[in-house]
C-alpha positions, 0 to 999 in steps of 0.5 A, spaced: 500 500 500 506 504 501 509 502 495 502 504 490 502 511 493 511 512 492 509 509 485 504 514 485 509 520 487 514 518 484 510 518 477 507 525 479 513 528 479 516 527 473 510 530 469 511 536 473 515 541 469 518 546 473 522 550 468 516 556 469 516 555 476 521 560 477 516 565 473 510 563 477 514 565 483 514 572 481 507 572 478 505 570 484 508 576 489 507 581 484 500 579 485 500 579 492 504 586 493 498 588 488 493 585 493 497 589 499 497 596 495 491 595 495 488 594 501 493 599 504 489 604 500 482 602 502 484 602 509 487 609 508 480 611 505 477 608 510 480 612 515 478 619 511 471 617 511 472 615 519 475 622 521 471 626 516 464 622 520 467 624 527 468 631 525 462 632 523 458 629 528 462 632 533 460 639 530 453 637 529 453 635 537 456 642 539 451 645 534 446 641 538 448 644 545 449 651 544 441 652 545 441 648 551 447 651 555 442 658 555 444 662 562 438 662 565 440 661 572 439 653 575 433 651 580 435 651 587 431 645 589 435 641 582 442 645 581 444 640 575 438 641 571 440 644 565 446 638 564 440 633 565 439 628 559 432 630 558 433 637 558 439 637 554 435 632 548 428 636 549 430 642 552 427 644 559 420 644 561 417 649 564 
């Protein structure tokens, strides 16, 4: 049974033809330096578009908060009232 799979080895290799094996090495790096240059570009595009989207949802938060942080004077009995989720998100009910 060893001797059938040797024989079947042996029989394999020496159709192999191994003159382009050289060619087909650098074809295949070329294709994996290709595949990596391309990655490393979508992973920069990608950190544009997360940094574009941070800024401006940090803008359009402190856009959003300019009117609910108004000088009226806090509530004696509810000193934190204004900074109050609520009131930041639906404004303060009076």
């Amino acid at each position: 049974m060893i001797d059938d799979d040797i024989a079947k080895l042996v029989e394999r290799e020496r159709t192999a033809d191994l003159g382009r094996l050289e060619a087909d090495i650098w074809r295949r790096e070329a294709a994996f330096q290709a595949r990596r240059h391309a990655m490393r570009r979508m992973a920069a595009w990608q950190g544009m578009v997360m940094l574009a989207a941070m800024i401006g949802s940090a803008g359009a938060g402190f856009a959003m908060s300019l009117p609910a942080a108004d000088p009226r004077p806090a509530a004696l009995m509810m000193p934190g009232e204004r900074l109050a989720p609520s009131a930041l998100l639906f404004g303060i009910h009076r």
